[in-house]
LOSE-913874 format. One record per residue (C-alpha): x, y, z; residue number from 1. Coordinates in Angstrom, 1 decimal, m for minus. Layout:
(pt (X, Y, Z), NUM) ...
# end
This chain:
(pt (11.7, m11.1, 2.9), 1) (pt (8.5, m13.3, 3.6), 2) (pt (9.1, m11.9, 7.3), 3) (pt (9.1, m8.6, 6.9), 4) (pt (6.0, m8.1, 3.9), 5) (pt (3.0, m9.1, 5.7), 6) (pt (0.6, m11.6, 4.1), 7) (pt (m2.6, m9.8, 3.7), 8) (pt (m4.2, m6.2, 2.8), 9) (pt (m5.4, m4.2, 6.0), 10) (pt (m6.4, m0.4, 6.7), 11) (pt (m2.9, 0.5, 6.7), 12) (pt (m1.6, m2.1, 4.3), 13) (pt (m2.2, m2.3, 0.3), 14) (pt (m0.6, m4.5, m2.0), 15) (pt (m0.4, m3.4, m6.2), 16) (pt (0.5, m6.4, m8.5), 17) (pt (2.8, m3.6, m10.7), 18) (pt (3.8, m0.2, m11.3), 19) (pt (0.7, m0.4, m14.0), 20) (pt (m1.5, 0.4, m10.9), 21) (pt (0.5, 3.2, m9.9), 22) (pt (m2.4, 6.0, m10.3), 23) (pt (m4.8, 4.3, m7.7), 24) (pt (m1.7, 3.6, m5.8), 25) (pt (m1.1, 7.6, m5.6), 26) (pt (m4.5, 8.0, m4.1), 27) (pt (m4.0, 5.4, m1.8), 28) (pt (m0.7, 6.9, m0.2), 29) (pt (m2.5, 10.3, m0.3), 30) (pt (m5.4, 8.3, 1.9), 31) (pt (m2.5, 6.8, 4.3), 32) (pt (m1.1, 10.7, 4.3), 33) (pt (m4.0, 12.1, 5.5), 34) (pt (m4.7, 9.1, 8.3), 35) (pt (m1.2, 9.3, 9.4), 36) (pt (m0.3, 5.5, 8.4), 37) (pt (0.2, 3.6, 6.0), 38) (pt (2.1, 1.0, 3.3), 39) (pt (1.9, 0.1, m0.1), 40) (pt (3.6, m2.4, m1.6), 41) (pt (4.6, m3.2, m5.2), 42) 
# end
């Protein structure tokens, strides 16, 4: 698994700690959405 999840946040990667930060995690796909890219992780 270590493989696959990279290790650090970037401009296409963001990491939430739970599902208790899912509302900024909603604006954050709608950010990828609307550059194209994107990944969050949970």
């Amino acid at each position: 698994m270590n493989k696959i999840i990279p290790k650090r946040e970037s401009e296409n990667i963001e990491f939430k700690k739970s599902t208790a930060e899912l509302n900024q995690a909603l604006v954050d796909l709608c950010a990828f959405a609307n550059s194209g890219t994107g990944t969050v992780y949970f």
